[in-house]
Backbone as JSON, one array per atom type, in Angstrom:
{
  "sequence": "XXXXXXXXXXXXXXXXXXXXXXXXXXXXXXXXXXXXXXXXXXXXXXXXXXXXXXXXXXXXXXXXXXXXXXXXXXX",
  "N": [[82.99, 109.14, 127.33], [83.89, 111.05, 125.64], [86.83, 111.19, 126.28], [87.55, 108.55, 125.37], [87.42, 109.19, 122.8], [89.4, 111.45, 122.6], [91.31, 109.76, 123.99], [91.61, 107.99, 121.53], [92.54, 109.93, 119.49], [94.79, 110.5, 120.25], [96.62, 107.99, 119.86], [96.12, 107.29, 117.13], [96.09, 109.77, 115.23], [97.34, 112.16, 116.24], [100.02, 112.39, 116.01], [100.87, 112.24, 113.53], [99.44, 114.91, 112.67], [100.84, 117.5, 112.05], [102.16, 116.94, 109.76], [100.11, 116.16, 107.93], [98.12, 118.7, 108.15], [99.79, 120.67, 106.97], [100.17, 119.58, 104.61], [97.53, 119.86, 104.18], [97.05, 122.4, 104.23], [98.33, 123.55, 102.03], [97.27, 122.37, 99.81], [95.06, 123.53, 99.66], [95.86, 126.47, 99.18], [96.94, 125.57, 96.39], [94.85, 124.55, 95.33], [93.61, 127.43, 94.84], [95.26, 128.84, 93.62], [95.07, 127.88, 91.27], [92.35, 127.52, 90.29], [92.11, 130.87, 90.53], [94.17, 131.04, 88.2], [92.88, 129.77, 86.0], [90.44, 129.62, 86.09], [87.34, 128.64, 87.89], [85.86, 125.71, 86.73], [88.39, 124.16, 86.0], [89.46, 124.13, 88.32], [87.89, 122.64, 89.9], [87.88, 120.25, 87.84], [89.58, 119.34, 88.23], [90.06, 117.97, 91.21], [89.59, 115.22, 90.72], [88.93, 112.53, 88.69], [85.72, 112.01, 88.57], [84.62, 114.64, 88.8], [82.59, 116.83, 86.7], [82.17, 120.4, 85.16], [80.03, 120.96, 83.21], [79.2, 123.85, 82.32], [76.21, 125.73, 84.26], [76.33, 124.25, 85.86], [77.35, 121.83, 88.44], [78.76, 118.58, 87.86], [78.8, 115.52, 89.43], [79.95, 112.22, 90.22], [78.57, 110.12, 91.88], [78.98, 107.07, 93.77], [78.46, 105.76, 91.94], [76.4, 107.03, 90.46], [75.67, 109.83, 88.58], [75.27, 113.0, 89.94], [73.83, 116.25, 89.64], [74.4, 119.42, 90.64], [73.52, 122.91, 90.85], [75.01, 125.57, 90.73], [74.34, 128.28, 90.62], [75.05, 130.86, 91.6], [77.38, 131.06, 91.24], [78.04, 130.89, 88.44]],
  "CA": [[83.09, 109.01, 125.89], [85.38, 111.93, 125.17], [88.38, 110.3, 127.35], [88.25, 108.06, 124.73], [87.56, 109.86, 121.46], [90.92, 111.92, 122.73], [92.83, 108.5, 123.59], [92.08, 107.69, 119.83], [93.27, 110.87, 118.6], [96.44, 110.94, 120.66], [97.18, 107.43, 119.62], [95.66, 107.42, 115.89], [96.21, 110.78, 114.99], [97.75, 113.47, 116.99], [101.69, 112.09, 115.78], [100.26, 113.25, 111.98], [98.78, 115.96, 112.98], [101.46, 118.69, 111.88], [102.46, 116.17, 108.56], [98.15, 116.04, 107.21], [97.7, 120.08, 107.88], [100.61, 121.52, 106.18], [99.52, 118.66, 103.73], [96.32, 120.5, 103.45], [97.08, 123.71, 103.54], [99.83, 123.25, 100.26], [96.62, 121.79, 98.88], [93.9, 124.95, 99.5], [96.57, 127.26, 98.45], [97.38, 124.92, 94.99], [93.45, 125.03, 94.59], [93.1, 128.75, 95.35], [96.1, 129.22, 92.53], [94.07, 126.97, 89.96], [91.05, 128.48, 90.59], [92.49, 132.14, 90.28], [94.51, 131.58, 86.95], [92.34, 129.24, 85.02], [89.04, 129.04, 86.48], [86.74, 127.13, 88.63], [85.67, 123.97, 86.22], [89.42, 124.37, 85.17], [90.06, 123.74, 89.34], [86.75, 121.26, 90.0], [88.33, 118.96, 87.33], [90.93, 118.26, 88.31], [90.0, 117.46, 92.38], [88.91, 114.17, 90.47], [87.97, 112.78, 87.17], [84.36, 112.09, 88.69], [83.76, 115.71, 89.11], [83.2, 117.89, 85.64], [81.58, 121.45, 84.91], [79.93, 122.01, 81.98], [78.14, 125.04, 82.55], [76.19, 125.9, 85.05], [76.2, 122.94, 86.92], [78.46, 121.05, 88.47], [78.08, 117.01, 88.13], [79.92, 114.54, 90.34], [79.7, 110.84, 90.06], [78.5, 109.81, 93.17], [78.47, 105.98, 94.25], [78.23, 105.08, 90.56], [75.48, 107.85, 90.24], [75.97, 111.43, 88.45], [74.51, 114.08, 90.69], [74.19, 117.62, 89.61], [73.86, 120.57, 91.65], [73.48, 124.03, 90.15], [75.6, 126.83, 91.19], [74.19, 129.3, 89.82], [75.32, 131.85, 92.27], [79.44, 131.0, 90.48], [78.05, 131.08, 87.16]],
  "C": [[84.13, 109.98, 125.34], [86.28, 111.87, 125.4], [88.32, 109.58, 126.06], [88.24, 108.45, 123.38], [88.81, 111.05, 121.86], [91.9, 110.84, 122.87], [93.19, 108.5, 122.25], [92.63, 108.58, 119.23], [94.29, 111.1, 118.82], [97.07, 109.81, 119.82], [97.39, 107.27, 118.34], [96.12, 108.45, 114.92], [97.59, 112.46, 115.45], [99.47, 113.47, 116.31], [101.32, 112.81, 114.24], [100.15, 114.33, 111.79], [99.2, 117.4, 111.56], [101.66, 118.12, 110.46], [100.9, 117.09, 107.59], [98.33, 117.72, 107.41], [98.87, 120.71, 106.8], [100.34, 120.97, 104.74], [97.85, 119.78, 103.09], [96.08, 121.72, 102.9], [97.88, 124.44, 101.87], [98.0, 123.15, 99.41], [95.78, 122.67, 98.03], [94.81, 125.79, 98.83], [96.66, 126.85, 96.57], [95.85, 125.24, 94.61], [93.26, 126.0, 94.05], [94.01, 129.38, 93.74], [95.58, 128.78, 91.1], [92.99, 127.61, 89.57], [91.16, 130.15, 89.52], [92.92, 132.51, 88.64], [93.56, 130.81, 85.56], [90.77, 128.68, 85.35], [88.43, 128.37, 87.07], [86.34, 125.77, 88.15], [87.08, 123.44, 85.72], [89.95, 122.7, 86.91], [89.69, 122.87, 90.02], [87.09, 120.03, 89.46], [89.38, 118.69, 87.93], [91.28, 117.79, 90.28], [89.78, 115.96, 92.16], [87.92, 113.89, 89.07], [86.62, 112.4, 87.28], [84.03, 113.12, 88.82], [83.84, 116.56, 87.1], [81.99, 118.97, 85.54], [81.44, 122.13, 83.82], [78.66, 122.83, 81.8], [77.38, 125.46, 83.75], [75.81, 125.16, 86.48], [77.34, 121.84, 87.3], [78.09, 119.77, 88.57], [79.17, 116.36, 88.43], [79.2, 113.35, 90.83], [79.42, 110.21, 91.22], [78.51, 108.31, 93.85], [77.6, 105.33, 92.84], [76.58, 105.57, 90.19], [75.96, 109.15, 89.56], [74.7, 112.16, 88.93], [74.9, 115.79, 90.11], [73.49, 118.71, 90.47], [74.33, 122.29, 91.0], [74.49, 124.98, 91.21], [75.52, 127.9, 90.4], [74.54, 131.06, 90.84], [77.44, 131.95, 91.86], [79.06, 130.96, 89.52], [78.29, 132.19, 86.34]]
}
């Protein structure tokens, strides 16, 4: 089974590889900068207009549901 969950990633994946991370890391950094100068519901909104934070909860639209989950340890 792992012979072929590595085929798939050589053939699927692995050519990407270096593209998708530098891709991601641009992304965490852009977050990390959002975050830093204008806040976390500043940097939550805008991953997606299903996510918004007003107050101490964050709610995100889930499968045509809003779910909230407290963070009260970032409040």
């Amino acid at each position: 089974m792992f012979g072929a969950l590595e085929t798939c990633w050589e053939v699927a994946s692995a050519g990407h590889w270096d593209r998708v991370r530098a891709v991601l890391e641009a992304d965490i950094a852009h977050r990390g900068r959002e975050m830093a100068r204008h806040g976390l519901a500043t940097m939550l909104g805008g991953l997606s207009e299903r996510i918004s934070f007003p107050g101490p909860a964050a709610l995100a639209a889930v499968l045509g549901r809003v779910r909230a989950d407290l963070l009260t340890a970032l409040a």
